[in-house]
C-alpha positions in Angstrom: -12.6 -8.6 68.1 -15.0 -7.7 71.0 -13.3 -8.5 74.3 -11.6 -6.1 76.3 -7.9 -8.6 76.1 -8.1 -7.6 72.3 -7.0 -4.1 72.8 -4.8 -2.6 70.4 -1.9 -0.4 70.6 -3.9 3.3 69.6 -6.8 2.6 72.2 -3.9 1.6 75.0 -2.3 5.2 73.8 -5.3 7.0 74.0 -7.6 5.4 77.0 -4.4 4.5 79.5 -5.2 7.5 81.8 -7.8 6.6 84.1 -9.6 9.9 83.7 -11.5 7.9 81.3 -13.7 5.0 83.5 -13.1 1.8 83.3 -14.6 0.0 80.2 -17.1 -2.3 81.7 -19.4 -5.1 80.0 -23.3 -5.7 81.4 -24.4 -9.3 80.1 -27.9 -9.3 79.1 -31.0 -10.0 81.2 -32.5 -13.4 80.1 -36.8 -14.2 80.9 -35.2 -15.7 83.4 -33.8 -12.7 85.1 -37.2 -11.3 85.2 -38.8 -14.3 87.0 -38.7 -14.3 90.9 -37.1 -17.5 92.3 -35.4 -18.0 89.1 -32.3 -19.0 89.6 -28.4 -20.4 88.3 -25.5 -21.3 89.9 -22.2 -19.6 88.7 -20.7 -20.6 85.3 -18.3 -23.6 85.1 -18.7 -25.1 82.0 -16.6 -24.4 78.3 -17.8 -22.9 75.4 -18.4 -25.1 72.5 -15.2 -25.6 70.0 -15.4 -23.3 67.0 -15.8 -25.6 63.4 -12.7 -27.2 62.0 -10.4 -26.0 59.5 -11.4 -26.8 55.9 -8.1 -27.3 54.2 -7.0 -31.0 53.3 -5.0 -31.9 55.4 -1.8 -31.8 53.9 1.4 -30.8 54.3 3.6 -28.3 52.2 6.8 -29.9 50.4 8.8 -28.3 53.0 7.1 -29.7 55.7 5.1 -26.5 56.6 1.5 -26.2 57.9 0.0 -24.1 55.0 -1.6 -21.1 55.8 -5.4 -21.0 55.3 -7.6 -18.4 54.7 -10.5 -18.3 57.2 -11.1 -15.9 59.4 -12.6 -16.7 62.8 -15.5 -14.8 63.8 -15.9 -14.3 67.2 -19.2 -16.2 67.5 -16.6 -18.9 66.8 -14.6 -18.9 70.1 -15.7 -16.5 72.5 -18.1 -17.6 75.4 -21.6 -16.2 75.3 -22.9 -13.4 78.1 -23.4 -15.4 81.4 -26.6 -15.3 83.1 -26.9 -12.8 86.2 -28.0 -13.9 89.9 -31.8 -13.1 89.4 -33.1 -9.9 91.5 -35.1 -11.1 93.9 -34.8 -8.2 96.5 -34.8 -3.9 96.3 -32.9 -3.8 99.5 -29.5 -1.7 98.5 -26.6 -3.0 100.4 -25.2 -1.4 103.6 -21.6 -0.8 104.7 -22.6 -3.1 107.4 -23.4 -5.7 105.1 -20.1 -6.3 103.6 -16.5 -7.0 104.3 -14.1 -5.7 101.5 -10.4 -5.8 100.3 -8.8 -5.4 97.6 -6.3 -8.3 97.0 -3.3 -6.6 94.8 -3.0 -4.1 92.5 -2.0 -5.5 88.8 0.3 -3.7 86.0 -1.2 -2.4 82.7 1.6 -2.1 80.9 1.1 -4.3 77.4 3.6 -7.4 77.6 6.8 -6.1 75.5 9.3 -9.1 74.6 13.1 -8.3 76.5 15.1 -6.5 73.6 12.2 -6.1 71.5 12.8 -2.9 69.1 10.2 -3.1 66.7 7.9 0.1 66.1 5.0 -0.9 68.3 7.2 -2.0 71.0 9.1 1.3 71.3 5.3 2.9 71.2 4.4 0.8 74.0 7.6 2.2 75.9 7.2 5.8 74.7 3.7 5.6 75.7 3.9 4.1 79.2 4.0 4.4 82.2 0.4 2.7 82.3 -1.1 2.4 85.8 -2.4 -0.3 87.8 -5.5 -1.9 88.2 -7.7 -3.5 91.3 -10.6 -4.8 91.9 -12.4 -4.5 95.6 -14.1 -7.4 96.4 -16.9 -6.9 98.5 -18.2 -10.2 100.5 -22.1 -10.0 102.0 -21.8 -11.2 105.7 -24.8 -10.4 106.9 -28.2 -13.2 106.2 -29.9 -11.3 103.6 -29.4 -10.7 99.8 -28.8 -6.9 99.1 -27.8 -4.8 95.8 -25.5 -2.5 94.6 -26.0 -0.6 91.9 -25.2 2.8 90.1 -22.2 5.3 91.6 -19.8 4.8 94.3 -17.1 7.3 95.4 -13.8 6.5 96.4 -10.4 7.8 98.4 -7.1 7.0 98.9 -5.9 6.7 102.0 -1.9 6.1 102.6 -1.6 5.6 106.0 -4.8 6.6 107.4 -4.2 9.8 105.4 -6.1 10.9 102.5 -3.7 10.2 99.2 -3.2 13.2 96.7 -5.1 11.9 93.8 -7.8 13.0 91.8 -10.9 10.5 91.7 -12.9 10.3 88.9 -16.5 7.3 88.8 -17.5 8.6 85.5 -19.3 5.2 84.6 -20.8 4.5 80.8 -24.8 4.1 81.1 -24.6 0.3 81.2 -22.9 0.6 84.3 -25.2 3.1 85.4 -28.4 0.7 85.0 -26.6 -2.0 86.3 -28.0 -4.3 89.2 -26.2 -6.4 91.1 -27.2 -8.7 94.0 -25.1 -9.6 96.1 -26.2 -13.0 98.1 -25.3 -13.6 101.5 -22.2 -15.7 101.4 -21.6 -14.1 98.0 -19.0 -11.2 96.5 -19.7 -8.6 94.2 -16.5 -6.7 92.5 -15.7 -2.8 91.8 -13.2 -2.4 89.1 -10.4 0.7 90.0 -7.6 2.3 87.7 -5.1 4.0 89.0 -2.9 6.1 86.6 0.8 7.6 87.2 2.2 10.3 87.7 1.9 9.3 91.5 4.6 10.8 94.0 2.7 11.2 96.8 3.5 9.0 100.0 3.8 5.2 100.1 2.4 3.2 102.9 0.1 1.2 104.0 -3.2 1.7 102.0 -6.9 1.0 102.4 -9.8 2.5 100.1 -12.3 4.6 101.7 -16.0 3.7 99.5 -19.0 5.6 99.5 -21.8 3.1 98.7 -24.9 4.1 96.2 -27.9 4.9 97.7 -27.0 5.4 101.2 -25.3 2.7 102.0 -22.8 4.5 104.4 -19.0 4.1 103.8 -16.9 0.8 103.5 -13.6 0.5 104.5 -11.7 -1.8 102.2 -7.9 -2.8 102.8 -5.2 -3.4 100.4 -3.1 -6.8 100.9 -0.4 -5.6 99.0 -0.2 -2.2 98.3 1.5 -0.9 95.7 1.5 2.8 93.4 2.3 3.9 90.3 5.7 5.5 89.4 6.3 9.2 89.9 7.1 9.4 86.4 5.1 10.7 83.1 4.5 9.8 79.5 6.8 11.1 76.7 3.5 11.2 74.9 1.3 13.2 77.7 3.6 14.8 80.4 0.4 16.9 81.2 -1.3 14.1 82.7 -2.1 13.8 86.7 -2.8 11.0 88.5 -6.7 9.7 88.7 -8.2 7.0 90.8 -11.0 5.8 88.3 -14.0 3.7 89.4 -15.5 1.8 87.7 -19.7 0.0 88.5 -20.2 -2.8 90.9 -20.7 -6.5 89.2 -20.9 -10.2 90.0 -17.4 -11.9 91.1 -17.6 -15.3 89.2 -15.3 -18.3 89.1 -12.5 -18.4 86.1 -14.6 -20.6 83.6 -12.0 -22.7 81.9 -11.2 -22.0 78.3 -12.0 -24.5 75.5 -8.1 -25.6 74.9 -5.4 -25.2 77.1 -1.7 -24.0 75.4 0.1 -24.0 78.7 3.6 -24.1 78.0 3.0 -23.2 73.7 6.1 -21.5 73.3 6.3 -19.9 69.5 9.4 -18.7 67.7 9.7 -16.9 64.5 11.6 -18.7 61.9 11.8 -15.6 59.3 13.5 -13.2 59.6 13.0 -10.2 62.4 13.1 -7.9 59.9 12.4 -7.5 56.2 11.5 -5.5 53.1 8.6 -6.1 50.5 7.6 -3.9 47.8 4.6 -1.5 48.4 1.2 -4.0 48.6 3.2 -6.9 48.8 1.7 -10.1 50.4 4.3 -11.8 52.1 4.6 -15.0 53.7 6.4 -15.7 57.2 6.6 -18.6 59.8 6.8 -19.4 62.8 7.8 -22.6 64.9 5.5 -23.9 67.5 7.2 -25.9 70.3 4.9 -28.2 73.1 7.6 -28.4 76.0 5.3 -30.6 78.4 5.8 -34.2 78.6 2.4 -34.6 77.4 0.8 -34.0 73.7 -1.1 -30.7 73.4 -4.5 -30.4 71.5 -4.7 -27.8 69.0 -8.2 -28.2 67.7 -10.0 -25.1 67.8 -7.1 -23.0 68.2 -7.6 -19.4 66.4 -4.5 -16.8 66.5 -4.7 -13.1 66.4 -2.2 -10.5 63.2 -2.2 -7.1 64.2 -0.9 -4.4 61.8 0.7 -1.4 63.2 2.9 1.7 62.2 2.7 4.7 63.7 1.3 7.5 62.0 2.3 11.6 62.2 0.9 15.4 60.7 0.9 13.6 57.2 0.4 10.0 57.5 -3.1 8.2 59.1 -1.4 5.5 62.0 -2.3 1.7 60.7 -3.6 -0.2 63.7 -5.6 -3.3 62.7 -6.2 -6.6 64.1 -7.7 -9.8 62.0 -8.3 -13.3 63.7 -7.9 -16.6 62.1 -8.9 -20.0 62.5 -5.0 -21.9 63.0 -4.5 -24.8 60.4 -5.0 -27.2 62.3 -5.7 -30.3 59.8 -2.5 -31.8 59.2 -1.6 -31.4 62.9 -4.6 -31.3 65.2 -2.2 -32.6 68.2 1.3 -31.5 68.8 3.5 -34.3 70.5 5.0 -33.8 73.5 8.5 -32.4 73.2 8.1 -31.5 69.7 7.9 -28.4 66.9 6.1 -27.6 64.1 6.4 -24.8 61.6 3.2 -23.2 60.8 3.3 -20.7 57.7 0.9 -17.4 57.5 0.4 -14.8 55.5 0.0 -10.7 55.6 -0.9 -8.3 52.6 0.9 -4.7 53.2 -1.7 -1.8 53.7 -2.3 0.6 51.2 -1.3 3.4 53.6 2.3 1.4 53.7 4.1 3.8 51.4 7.5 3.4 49.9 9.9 3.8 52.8 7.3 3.1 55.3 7.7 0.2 58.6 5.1 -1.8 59.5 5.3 -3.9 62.8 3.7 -7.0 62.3 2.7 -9.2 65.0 1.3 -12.5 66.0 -0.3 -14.5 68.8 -2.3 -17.6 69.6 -5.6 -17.1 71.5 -8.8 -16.3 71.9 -10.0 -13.4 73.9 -10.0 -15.4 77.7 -6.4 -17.5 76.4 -3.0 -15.6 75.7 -0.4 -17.9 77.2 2.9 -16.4 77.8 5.9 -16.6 75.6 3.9 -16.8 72.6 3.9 -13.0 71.2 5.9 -12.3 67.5 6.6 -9.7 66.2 8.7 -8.9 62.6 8.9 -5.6 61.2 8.8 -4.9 56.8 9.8 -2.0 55.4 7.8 -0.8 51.6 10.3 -0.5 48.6 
C-alpha cells in the first residue's frame, strides 16, 4: 500500500526522528488547474466501492467465512488525488494576510494493544518514544487570494522564549514545487514533527514562522500545548530533539470513507501463540462483533496481514504487508448485536527459519479507515 496510514513497523524505526521532513503527497495538476477561472469546490463525495468478492457464497461446515484469495489492489479502495484550488493569482501571501494556530499536538506512537507481548509490539516499545505531530493552520483574512509556496522556517517559543530545539524544513522536491492558494476565507496547512528527547521548559507555546518569499513572520499559537518526553530510544539514545517542517497545502474537509465500521470490534479466536513447521501455511480466525443497535455493512471491506520478525548481524528483518479483499459473500451485512468468525490464511516466509518468531498481525481498513479495537496480533514460532 501507498498511503501514509499503511506504514510499517521498520520505516516507523527508521524515519521517527524528525530530522528527516515530513513525508508529504502533491496531487496532480488536472487541464483544469492550468485554466484561469477554473474552478471546484472542496471534496465531499466517496470513492466508488471496490468489486465484490468472487467466492460462492457459502459457508464452511463449521460455520466459518472461508478465506478467499484476492488481493485488493489499491486502485480498489483508495480515493483518487483531489483536484487543487486553481492558481489564479502570483501574489505570495503576507504575514498580514493570515491568522494562524495550531490546534493540538497529536502522539505518533503506533497503537500497541494493553499487555500486548508479541515481537512487534515490544519493537514498537523499544523503539519509541515517537514524537508529536501538528499542523498550523493558516486562515487568509484579508480580501484577496494569495499563495504559499516552497520553504518556511520555524521556532519554538516556550513562553515568549526561544525553545532549545534544533529545526530542520528539509522538504522533498514535490514539496518544493508546490503551490498553494490560499483564498480569502480559506486555510492552508503546514505539517510539523516534533521529536523527543525534549527537556527543555514547558509553558505556554506559540510558533514563530518565517513565510517564503518575503512574506514577513507569522505568529501562530498553540491551543494546547504539549512536548515530547525527556526521554530517548533504546534503539538511538544519540538522537536530539528536531522541530521538522514540512510544505504548505490545502486544508480540506474529512471526505467520508466508503463503509463505516464504527464500533467493529475483532477478536482472535486461535490461539495467541503457536508453532508451524518452517514454510507452513496456517490457518487462523478471528471473530467479528457489530455492538451497535443497528446492522453494519461489510461490502467492500478489505483488511490489511503484516508479517514481522525482527532481524539482527545474521538474519534479514521480515516486514511485509499484503491487503485483501474480506469475504464478504456469505455475509455482506452483520446484524446488529451479533458475531461472525471469519477464517484467513498466512504462508510462513522463507527467511522464517527453524526456531524463528514471526508476529503476525491483522486489521480491517483501507488506508483513510482503521477503527479502533480492531488490531490482532498472534505470534508462530518455525519447527
Amino acid at each position: 500500500m501507498t498511503d501514509v496510514e499503511v506504514a510499517d513497523v521498520l520505516d516507523r524505526m527508521r524515519h521517527i526522528r524528525a530530522h528527516i521532513a515530513p513525508v508529504t503527497v502533491a496531487a496532480a495538476m488536472t487541464a483544469c488547474g492550468l485554466v484561469a477561472g477554473c474552478d471546484r469546490a472542496p471534496d465531499t463525495t466517496a470513492a466508488p466501492l471496490p468489486p465484490k468478492v468472487s467466492a460462492p457464497a457459502t459457508l464452511a461446515a463449521d460455520g466459518t467465512v472461508p478465506w478467499v484469495d484476492e488481493p485488493a489492489a489499491d486502485s480498489e479502495f483508495t480515493r483518487p488525488a483531489r483536484l487543487r484550488w486553481t492558481i489564479t493569482t502570483d501574489r505570495h501571501c503576507q504575514a498580514s494576510d493570515l491568522a494562524a494556530v495550531l490546534p493540538a499536538w497529536q502522539d505518533r506512537t503506533p497503537h500497541v494493544a494493553p499487555g500486548a507481548d508479541d515481537q512487534e509490539s515490544r519493537a514498537i516499545r523499544r523503539a519509541g518514544p515517537y514524537g508529536l505531530m501538528g499542523t498550523v493552520e493558516a486562515t487568509n483574512i484579508s480580501t484577496q487570494p494569495c499563495t504559499l509556496s516552497g520553504r518556511s522556517d520555524a521556532q519554538l517559543l516556550v513562553d515568549d522564549q526561544p525553545a532549545r530545539v534544533e529545526v530542520s524544513n528539509a522538504i522533498d522536491e514535490q514539496g518544493e514545487l508546490r503551490i498553494t492558494q490560499v483564498n480569502p476565507g480559506e486555510r492552508a496547512g503546514l505539517r510539523l514533527d516534533w521529536s523527543p528527547p525534549y527537556c527543555g521548559s514547558r509553558g505556554r507555546q506559540a510558533l514563530r514562522l518565517t513565510l517564503p518569499h518575503g512574506g514577513g513572520t507569522l505568529t501562530a499559537s498553540v491551543t494546547a500545548a504539549s512536548a515530547p518526553p525527556c526521554s530517548s530510544s533504546e534503539i538511538h539514545p544519540e538522537l536530539r530533539t528536531f522541530l521538522s517542517v514540512g510544505a504548505w497545502d490545502e486544508l480540506n474537509p474529512v471526505t467520508v470513507p466508503h463503509y463505516a465500521l464504527t464500533g467493529l470490534t475483532a477478536t482472535l479466536v486461535s490461539p495467541t501463540a503457536m508453532t508451524a513447521p518452517v514454510g507452513a501455511t496456517i490457518d487462523y480466525v478471528i471473530r467479528l462483533t457489530n455492538p451497535a443497535d443497528a446492522p453494519m455493512d461489510l461490502h467492500g471491506v478489505v483488511y490489511g496481514q503484516e508479517l514481522f520478525s525482527l532481524g539482527d548481524a545474521t538474519r534479514d528483518a521480515v516486514n511485509t504487508r499484503s491487503t485483501y479483499r474480506l469475504n464478504t459473500r456469505p455475509v455482506p451485512v452483520l446484524a446488529a448485536k451479533a458475531s461472525q468468525n471469519f477464517r484467513f490464511r498466512v504462508t510462513l516466509p522463507a527467511a522464517i527459519t527453524q526456531g524463528r518468531e514471526l508476529s503476525v498481525s491483522w486489521r480491517p481498513g483501507g488506508p483513510e479507515v482503521e477503527p479502533a479495537g480492531t488490531y490482532v496480533s498472534f505470534t508462530v514460532t518455525a519447527r
